[in-house]
C-alpha positions in Angstrom: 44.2 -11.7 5.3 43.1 -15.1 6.5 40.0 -13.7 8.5 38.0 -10.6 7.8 37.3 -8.4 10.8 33.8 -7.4 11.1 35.1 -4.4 12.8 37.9 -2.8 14.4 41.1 -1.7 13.0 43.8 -3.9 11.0 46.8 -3.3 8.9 46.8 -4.4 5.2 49.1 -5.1 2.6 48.2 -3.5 -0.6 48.9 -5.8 -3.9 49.0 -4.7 -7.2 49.1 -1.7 -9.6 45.2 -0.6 -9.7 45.7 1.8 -6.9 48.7 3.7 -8.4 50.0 6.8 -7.9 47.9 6.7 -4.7 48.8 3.6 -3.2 51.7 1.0 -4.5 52.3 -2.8 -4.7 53.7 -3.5 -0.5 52.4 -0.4 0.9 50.9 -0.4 4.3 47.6 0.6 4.9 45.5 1.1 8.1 42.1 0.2 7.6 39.2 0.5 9.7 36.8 -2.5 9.0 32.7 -2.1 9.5 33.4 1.5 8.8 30.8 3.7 6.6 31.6 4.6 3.5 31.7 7.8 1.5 32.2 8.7 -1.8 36.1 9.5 -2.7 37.1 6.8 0.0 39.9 4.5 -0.5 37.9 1.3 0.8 39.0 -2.7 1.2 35.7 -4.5 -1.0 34.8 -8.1 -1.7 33.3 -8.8 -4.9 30.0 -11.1 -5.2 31.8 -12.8 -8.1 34.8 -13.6 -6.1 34.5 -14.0 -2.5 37.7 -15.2 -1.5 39.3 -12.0 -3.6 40.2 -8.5 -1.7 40.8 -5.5 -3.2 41.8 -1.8 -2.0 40.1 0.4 -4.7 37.9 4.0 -4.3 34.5 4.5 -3.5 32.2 6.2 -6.5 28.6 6.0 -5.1 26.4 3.4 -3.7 24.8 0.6 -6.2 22.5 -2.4 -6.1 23.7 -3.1 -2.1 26.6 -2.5 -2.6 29.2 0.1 -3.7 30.4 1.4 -7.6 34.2 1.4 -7.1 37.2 2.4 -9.0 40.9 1.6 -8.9 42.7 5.2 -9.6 44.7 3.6 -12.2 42.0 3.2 -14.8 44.1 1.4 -17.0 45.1 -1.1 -14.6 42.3 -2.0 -12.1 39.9 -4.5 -12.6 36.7 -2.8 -11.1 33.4 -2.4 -11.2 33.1 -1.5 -14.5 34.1 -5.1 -15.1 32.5 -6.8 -11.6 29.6 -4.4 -10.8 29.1 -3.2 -7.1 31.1 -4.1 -4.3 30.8 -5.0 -0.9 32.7 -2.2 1.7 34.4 -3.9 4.2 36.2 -1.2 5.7 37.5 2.3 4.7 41.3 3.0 4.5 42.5 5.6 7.1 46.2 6.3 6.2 49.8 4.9 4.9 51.5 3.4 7.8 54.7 2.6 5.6 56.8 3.5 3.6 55.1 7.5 3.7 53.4 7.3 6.7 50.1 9.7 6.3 46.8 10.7 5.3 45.6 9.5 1.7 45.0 12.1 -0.8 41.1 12.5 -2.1 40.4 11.7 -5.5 40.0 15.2 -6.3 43.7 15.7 -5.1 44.9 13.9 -8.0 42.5 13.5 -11.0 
């Protein structure tokens, strides 16, 4: 994403493992940017740390201005554990490809 929307609703390629079995390395997400959060969200953040980084991870609870947040693959997210609260950007509304459809919660799965 060369340009982060402040609001409205944009597609987003998800990279990386930190998501799995939720979301996968090239799925398609729609995302609806300058939407509120809530906890068990699958939310696009920028870190403090590194603002030029995105990342699609879950919401936990609000934090210091910002937002705890957890990739569902523990063992292979970098997260807040290691980068402290994050900023929401938007909140992920559903998988437009390859399984088009809603996202499970994390209770669905843990």
């Amino acid at each position: 994403m060369s340009a982060v929307p402040r609001r409205g609703l944009r597609r987003v390629v998800v990279r990386g493992p930190s998501m799995a079995p939720t979301l996968s390395a090239g799925d398609v997400v729609l995302v609806r940017f300058g939407a509120p959060p809530r906890p068990g969200d699958v939310v696009v953040v920028r870190w403090p740390s590194r603002p030029a980084q995105l990342s699609v991870k879950r919401a936990s609870c609000p934090a210091d201005g910002g937002w705890l947040v957890s990739g569902d693959n523990r063992l292979g997210s970098t997260d807040s554990r290691a980068l402290g609260p994050a900023v929401v950007l938007g909140v992920v509304l559903a998988r437009l490809w390859p399984r088009p459809g809603r996202l499970p919660g994390k209770r669905d799965h843990s």
